[in-house]
N, C-alpha and C positions, 0 to 999 in steps of 0.2 A: 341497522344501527343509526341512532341519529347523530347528524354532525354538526359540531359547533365551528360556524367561519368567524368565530370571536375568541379566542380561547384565552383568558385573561395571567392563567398562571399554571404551571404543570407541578404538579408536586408528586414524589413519589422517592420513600427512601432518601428521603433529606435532599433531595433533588427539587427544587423552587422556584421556578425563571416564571420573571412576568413579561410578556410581550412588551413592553416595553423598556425593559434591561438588553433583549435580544433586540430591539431597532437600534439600541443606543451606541451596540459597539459590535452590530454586523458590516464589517468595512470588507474589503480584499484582502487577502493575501497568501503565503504559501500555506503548504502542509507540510511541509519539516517531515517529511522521510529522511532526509539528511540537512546537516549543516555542517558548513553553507550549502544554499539549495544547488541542484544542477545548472539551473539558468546563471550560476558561478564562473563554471569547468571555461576552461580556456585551452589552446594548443599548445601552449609552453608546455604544457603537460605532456609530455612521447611516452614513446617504448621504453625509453630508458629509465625515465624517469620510474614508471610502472616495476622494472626490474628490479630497480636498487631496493623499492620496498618490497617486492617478492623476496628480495635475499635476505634482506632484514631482518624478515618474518623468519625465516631458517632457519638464520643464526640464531635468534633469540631462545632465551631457556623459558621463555617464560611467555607462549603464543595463548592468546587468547583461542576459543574455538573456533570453526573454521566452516561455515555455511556454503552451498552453492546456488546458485541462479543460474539456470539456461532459458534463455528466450529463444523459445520458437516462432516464428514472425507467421505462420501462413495463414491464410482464413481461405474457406470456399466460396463467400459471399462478404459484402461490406455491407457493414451497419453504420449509419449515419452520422450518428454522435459518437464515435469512437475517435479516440484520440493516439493511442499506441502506435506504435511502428511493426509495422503488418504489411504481408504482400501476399494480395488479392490474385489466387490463382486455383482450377481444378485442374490441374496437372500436377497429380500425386508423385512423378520423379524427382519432380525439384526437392523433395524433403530427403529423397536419399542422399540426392548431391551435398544438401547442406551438412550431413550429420557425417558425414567426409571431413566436409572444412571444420566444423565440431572438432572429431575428433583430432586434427594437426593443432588447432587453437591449445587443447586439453594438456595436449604433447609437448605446446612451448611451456605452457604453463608449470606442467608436472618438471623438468629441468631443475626450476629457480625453489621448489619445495621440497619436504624429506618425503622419503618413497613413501611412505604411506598413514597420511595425515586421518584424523576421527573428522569425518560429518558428522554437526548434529543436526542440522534441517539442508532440505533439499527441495528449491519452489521450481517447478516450471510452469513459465506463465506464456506468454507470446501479445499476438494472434492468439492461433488456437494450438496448444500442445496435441490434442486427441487428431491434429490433421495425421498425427505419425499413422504407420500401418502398427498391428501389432508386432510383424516381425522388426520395423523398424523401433517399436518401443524396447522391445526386449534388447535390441542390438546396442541401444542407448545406456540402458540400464546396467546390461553388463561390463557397458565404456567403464561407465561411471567407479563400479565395482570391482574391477581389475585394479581401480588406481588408487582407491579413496577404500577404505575403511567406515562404515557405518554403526555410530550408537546405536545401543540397542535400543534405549529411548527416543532414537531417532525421527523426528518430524521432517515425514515427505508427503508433498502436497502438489496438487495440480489444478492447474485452470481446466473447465470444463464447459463444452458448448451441447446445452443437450438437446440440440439439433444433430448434432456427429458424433453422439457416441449410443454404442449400444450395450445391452446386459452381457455380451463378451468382452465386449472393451471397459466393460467395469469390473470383471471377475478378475480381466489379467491385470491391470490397474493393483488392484489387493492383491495377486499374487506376488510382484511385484516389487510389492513392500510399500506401496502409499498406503497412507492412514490420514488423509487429509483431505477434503475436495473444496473446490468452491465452482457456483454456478453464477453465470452471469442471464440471470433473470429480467431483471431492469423493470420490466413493469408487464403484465396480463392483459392488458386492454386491448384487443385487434386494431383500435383507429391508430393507438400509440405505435404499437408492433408497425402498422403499415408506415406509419409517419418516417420512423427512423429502419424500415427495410430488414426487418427482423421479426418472422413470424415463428412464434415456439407456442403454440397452446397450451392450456393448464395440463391439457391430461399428458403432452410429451415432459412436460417439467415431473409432475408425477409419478409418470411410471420410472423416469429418471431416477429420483428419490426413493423407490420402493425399491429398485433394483440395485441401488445402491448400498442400501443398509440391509441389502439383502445377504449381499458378500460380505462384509461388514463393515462397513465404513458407518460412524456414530458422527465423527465432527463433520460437518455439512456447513458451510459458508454459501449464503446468499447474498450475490450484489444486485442491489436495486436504484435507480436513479429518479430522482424528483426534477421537474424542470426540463420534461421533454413536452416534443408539439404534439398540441390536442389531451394532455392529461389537465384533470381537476381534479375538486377534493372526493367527489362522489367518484370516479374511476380509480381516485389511484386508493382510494378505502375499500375497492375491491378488491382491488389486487394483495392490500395489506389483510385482509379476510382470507385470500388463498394462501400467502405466505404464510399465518396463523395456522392454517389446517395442516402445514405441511412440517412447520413445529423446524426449522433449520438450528441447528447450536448458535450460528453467528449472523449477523445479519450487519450489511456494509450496507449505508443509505447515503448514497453520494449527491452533491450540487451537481446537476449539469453546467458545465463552463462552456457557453455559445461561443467560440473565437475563431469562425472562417475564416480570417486572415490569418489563420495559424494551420488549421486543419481542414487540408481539402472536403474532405469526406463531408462535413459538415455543412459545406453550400448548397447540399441538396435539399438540408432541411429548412422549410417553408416558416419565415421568422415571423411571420402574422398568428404562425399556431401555436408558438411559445407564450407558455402564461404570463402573464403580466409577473413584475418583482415582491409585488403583494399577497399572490396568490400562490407563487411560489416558496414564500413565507407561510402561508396559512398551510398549504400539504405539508410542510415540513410539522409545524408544531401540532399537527391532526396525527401524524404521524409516530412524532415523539412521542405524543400521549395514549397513544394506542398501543406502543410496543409495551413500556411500560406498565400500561394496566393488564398485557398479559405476562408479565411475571420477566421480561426479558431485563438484565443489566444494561444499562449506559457506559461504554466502558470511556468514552471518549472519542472529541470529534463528530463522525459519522458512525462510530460501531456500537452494535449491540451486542450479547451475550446471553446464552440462557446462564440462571443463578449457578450450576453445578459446572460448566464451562473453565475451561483452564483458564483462559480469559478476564473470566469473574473473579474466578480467585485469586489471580494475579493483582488485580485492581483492589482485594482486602486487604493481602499481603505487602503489596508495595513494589511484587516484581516486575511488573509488566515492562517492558522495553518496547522501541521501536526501532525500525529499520526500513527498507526499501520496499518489501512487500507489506509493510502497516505495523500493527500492533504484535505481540508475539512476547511468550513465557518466555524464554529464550536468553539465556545473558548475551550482553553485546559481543558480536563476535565480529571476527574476518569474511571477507566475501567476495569469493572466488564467479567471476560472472563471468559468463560463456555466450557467444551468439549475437548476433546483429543488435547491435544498439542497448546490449546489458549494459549494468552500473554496477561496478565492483566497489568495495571497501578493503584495503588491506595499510594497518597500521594507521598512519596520521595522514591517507590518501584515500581521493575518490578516484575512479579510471571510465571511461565509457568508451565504450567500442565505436568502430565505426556504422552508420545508418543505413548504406546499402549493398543489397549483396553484392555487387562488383566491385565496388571496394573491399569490401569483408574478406571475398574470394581473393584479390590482386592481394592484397598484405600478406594473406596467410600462404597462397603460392611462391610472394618471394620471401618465407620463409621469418617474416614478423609480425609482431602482435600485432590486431588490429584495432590500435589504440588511434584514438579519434582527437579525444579530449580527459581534462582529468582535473586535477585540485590538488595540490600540497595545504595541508593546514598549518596555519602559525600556532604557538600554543596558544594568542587568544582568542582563536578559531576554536582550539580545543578546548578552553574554560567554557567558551559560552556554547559550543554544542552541549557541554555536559551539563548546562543549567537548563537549556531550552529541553534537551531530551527529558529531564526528569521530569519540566514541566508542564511536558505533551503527557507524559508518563500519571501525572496526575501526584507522584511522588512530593517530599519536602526536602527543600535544597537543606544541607546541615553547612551552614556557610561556615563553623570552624572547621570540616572537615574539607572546604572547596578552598579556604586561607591557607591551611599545609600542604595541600597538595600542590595549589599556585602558587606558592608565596605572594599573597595580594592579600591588602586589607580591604574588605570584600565590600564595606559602606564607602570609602575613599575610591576603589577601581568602579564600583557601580552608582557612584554619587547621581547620575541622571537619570540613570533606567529606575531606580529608587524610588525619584520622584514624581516619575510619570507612571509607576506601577502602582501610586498610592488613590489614581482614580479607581483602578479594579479593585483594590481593598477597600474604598470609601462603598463598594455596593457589596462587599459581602463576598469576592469571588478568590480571591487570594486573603493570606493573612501573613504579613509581614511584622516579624520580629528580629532581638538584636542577634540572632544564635541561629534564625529557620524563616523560609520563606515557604508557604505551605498554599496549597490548591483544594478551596474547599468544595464540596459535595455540587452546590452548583455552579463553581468555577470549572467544572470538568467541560461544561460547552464551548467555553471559552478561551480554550487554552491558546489556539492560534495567536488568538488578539493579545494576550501578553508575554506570551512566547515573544512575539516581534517587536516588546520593548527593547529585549537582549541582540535583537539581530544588528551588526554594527555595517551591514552593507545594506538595507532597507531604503534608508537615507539618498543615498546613492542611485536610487534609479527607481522609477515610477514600479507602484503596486499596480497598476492599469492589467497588465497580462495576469495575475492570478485572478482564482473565482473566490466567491464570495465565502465569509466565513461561514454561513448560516446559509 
């Protein structure tokens, strides 16, 4: 295939960025999994605090639904650009121990709930979930099962390293009850793989893939990352050739965020081999244009979608929501998170656990939650989550419907973000009127950047620590 290191305009499906709309407003900042973001959560935040809204949610007749999150922290080996909270060990006991303190965490929790609440989705992410043994998966599953009740339409999903899992551990995976995978591919190049200490060949990602939809697993999520050392536009348009052959439903193409002073793991990698911020541009938009001319959605952000994709659909419909582990059909729900350094949602609170396991352990042996850190929202924490989420959502704000439910008159409470949202209208990417503020076809790249007109803690403290939008 031949490649263009110029590419002046992508168009596809009413999708139209000219390279130079994307220099103009690729600045820093978050991703709005939540608002306000975690780098928020403060200590004020305790146990208790956590509790009053577990009871909350109880009492209430009227619970929104009810998701889980368990993070399993282990990995067998460390990958270089990884940023999670992970602990690096081949000592397969440790996972029994944890899914002990698992289950007592599950136990304070289950208390403050009615006995037997509906999941409808259930992510395990970590490290790497597949460190469990099977018997420790099954042991997990049936935790989960004794206590919780499962949709039938239930979305369960798991992170997958397909270095450690094999065609048994994808069989029990589907018996199970997942219906969801996602792989963290990242990129096919050997110099890359060496660079960032992660070697998976095409054919182990492959047989992965075959033997996954062999059991039957159909939704397939690939993570891939632009902006590692030693990739360019000719290696990583390989690697987008293999991803193509291998046809995934979803496809996450994230910025690498370089921040050694943030994440150890990271000083190993060699910062003379990172591409330049130009060229890290160019794989990007080589990229864009590529998914798209094989038939994949944009659904927003970094995600892709094939067109028959819930995902897709979501994004014609208008449902699509987001939450802690990205994008998702899903109406906004509650979230129940388990394990070392999760992030729960429950009512007008965020909660995070504690980060390491000797804390994790010490709270849950004397018998409290292992609440770290957390967030009370004001309600104009909650207006303006529910503006920014619809406008990551890609949705239209229906501002007489955001005036009744606030009681605010929505041009008068928003008179400045108004006027500084009127640059991304002046290029075509929002449309502001007196009744809808709306997110057009190629505003979907863009949403961070006007998302964080709405953010009223921005101001407040340097974008420096987030990665780039683009």
């Amino acid at each position: 295939m031949a490649l263009s290191t110029t590419p002046e305009t992508i168009v596809k499906d009413n999708l139209e960025i000219s390279e130079e709309l994307i220099r103009k407003f690729d600045t820093l900042g978050p991703r709005y999994t939540s608002y306000p973001t975690a780098d928020r959560f403060h200590a004020e935040f305790t146990e208790a605090s956590y509790l009053q809204y577990l009871q909350e949610r109880n009492s209430s007749t009227n619970k929104p639904p009810l998701s889980l999150y368990i993070h399993i922290p282990f990995c067998a080996s460390l990958c270089y650009y990884c940023a999670c909270n992970k602990v690096i060990t081949k000592d397969r006991s440790k996972s029994a121990i944890y899914l002990d303190y698992l289950a007592k965490e599950l136990a304070l929790v289950k208390r403050h709930l009615s006995a037997r609440e509906i999941i409808s989705q259930l992510h395990l992410g970590g490290g790497t979930p597949t460190f469990l043994s099977p018997d420790e998966m099954r042991g997990l599953m049936a935790m989960l099962r004794e206590n919780f009740e499962f949709a039938e339409d239930a979305e369960i999903s798991i992170e997958i390293d397909p270095r450690t899992v094999t065609k048994e551990t994808l069989q029990l995976l589907a018996e199970l009850g997942f219906n969801r995978t996602s792989l963290g591919v990242q990129d096919f190049d050997e110099q890359v793989q060496l660079a960032v200490h992660r070697i998976q060949p095409f054919e182990m990602v492959e047989e992965c893939i075959h033997q996954s939809r062999k059991v039957g697993f159909q939704s397939i999520n690939f993570d891939l990352i632009y902006g590692l050392p030693k990739q360019n536009l000719e290696s990583f348009s390989r690697t987008l050739d293999q991803v193509i052959a291998l046809a995934p439903a979803r496809i996450a193409l994230y910025n690498y965020a370089h921040l050694p002073t943030r994440f150890k793991p990271q000083r190993r990698i060699n910062e003379a081999d990172l591409p330049s911020a130009e060229l890290r541009l160019q794989i990007f938009l080589m990229s864009l244009r590529r998914l798209l001319a094989e038939g994949y959605v944009y659904i927003g952000l970094d995600h892709f979608a094939k067109p028959d994709d819930s995902l897709a659909l979501a994004v014609k419909d208008k449902s699509l929501h987001r939450n802690f582990q990205g994008y998702t059909t899903r109406a906004d729900c509650d979230l129940i998170a388990l394990g070392l350094s999760s992030i729960g949602k429950v009512g007008a609170s965020y909660v995070q656990n504690l980060r390491t396991l000797d804390e994790y352990y010490a709270a849950l042996d004397a018998g409290r939650m292992p609440v770290e850190k957390g967030f009370h929202l004001t309600t104009d924490d909650l207006l303006r989550r529910e503006i920014i989420m619809d406008l990551m959502c890609s949705a239209a704000l229906n501002i007489p419907e955001i005036e009744e439910k606030f009681q605010i008159d929505f041009a008068e409470y928003f008179q400045d973000e108004l006027s500084r949202i009127q640059n991304f209208a002046d290029e075509g990417l929002v449309a502001v009127g007196s009744s809808e503020v709306s997110v057009t076809s190629k505003g979907r790249m863009f949403v961070r950047a006007f998302s964080m007109v709405f953010d009223q803690y921005l101001s407040r403290q340097s974008a420096a620590k987030y990665s780039k939008l683009i």
